[in-house]
N, C-alpha and C positions, 0 to 999 in steps of 0.2 A: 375412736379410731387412732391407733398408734403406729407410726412410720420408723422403725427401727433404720437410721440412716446413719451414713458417716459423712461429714461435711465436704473432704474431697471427691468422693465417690462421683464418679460421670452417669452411672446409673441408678444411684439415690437422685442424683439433681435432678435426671429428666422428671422423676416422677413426685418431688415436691415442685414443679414449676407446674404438671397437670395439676395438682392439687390446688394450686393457687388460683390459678386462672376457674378451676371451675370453683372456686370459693368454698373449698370443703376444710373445713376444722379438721386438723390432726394436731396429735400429740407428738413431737419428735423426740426418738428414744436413741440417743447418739450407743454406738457401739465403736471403739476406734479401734482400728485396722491394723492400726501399728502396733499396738500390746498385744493382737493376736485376741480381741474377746471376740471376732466372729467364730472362734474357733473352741471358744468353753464349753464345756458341756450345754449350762444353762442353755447358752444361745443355741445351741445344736436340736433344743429340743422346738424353738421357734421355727429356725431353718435346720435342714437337715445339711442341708448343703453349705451352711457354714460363711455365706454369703450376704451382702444387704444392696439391695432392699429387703424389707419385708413388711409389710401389712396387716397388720392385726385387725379382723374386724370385729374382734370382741366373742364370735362364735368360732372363727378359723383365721390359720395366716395364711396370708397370698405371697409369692415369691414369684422373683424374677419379674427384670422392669417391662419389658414386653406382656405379660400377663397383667400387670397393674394397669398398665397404661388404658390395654384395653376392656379392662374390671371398670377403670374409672369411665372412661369413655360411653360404656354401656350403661354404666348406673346414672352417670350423670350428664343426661347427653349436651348439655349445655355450656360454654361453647363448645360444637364439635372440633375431634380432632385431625380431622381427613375431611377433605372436601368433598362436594356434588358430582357422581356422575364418576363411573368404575375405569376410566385412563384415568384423570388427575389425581385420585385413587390411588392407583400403582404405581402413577411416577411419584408419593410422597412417601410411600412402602419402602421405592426403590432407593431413594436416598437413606431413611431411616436405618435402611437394612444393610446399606453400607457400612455405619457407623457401626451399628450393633453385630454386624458378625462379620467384618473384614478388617475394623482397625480395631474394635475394643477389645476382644480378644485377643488378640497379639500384644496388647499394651496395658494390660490388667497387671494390679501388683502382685497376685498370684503368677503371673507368666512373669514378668521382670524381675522375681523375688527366686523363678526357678533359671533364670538364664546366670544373675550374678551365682549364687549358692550350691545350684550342681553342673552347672555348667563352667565358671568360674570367668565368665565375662566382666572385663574392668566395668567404669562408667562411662568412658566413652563410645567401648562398643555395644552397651546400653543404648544411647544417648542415640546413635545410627540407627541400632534398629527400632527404636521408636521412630524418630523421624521416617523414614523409610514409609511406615507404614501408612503414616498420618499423609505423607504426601501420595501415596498410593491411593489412598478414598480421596481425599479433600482434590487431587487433579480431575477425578469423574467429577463428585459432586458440584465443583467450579463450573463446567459446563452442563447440567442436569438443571440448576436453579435456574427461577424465570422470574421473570418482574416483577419484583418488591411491590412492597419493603421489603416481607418477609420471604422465603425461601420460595412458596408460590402463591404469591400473589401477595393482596391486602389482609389477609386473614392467618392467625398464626396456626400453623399446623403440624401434627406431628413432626415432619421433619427436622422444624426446627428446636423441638425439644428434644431432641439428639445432636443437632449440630452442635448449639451451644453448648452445653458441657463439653462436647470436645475438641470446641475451639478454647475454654477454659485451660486443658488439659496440655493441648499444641503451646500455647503460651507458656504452660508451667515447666515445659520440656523445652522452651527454649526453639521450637521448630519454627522457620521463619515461614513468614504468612504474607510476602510479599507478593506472591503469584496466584492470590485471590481474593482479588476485590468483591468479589460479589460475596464470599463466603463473609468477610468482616463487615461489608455493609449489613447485612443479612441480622449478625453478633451483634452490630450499631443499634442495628432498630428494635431490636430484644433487649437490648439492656436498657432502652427509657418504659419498658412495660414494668409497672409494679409484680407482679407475677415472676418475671424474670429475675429482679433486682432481690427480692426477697426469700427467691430459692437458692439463691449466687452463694458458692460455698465460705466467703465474706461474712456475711449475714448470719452464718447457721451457731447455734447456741457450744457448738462444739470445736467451732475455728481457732486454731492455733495458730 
């Protein structure tokens, strides 16, 4: 199994932290984002879309972190990644789904890459509208999470392999995290898991 990832990527991370925790051997096949090799041919023929993650399982590749997640989930149900019982369910959905489709989209280096270049925004007013965004989810999620460690409850679950990465991201922008404690305790108790520590874009074979 080979995980075409790039080490900053908040959507590569969530899905080498599944990968860890449920203890599945992969090969990481860094593509780096900044030279534009998601965008080679070669790589086009992997993803169409010119994107990473991606998933090689040897017969097909899988794309997009929401479909991996839940590829791994189903092939490997152990630990799962959603709790007991169709509300705890939904409320870990409903957080994940923040992340994945209200801040990371607006904050992708595809979209900051088209606000500087055809829009011709400096880096400050970059810098805003990232923040903006980030505090735009992380004020819902602030109050959505419930008693730890982890986002809900003692078991780590989807949510919080979307949170971290993009409390990773919030820190590399610079957006202050003062007015959410529970989101950094959250990050705290994620970052003493091996799982966590070892998908941290840090650790990855392609860290600059």
């Amino acid at each position: 199994m080979k995980l075409y990832t790039y080490f900053r990527s908040s959507a590569a991370f969530r899905v080498r932290i599944a990968l860890n925790l449920k203890g599945v051997r992969y090969e990481a096949v860094p593509v780096n984002l900044l030279k534009g090799e998601q965008k080679a041919e070669g790589y086009r023929l992997v993803n169409p879309q010119g994107r990473v993650p991606s998933l090689d399982l040897g017969t097909t590749v899988l794309t997009q972190s929401p479909a991996l997640l839940e590829y791994l989930d189903e092939v490997y149900p152990e630990p799962p990644l959603l709790p007991v019982g169709a509300v705890q369910r939904a409320k870990v959905r409903a957080v994940a789904s923040i992340v994945a489709c209200d801040i990371h989209p607006l904050n992708n280096s595809g979209t900051l890459a088209y606000l500087k270049n055809r829009l011709g925004h400096d880096q400050a007013a970059m810098d805003a509208w990232y923040a903006h965004w980030v505090r735009e989810g992380f004020d819902a999620i602030e109050k959505m999470i419930e008693p730890g460690p982890y986002a809900f409850g003692n078991r780590v679950t989807l949510a919080d392999l979307y949170l971290v990465p993009q409390v990773f991201n919030a820190r590399r922008f610079n957006v202050p995290l003062d007015d959410y404690p529970k989101i950094r305790a959250v990050d705290a108790a994620c970052a003493d898991l091996p799982a966590f520590r070892d998908a941290a874009p840090a650790n990855q074979p392609d860290a600059a």
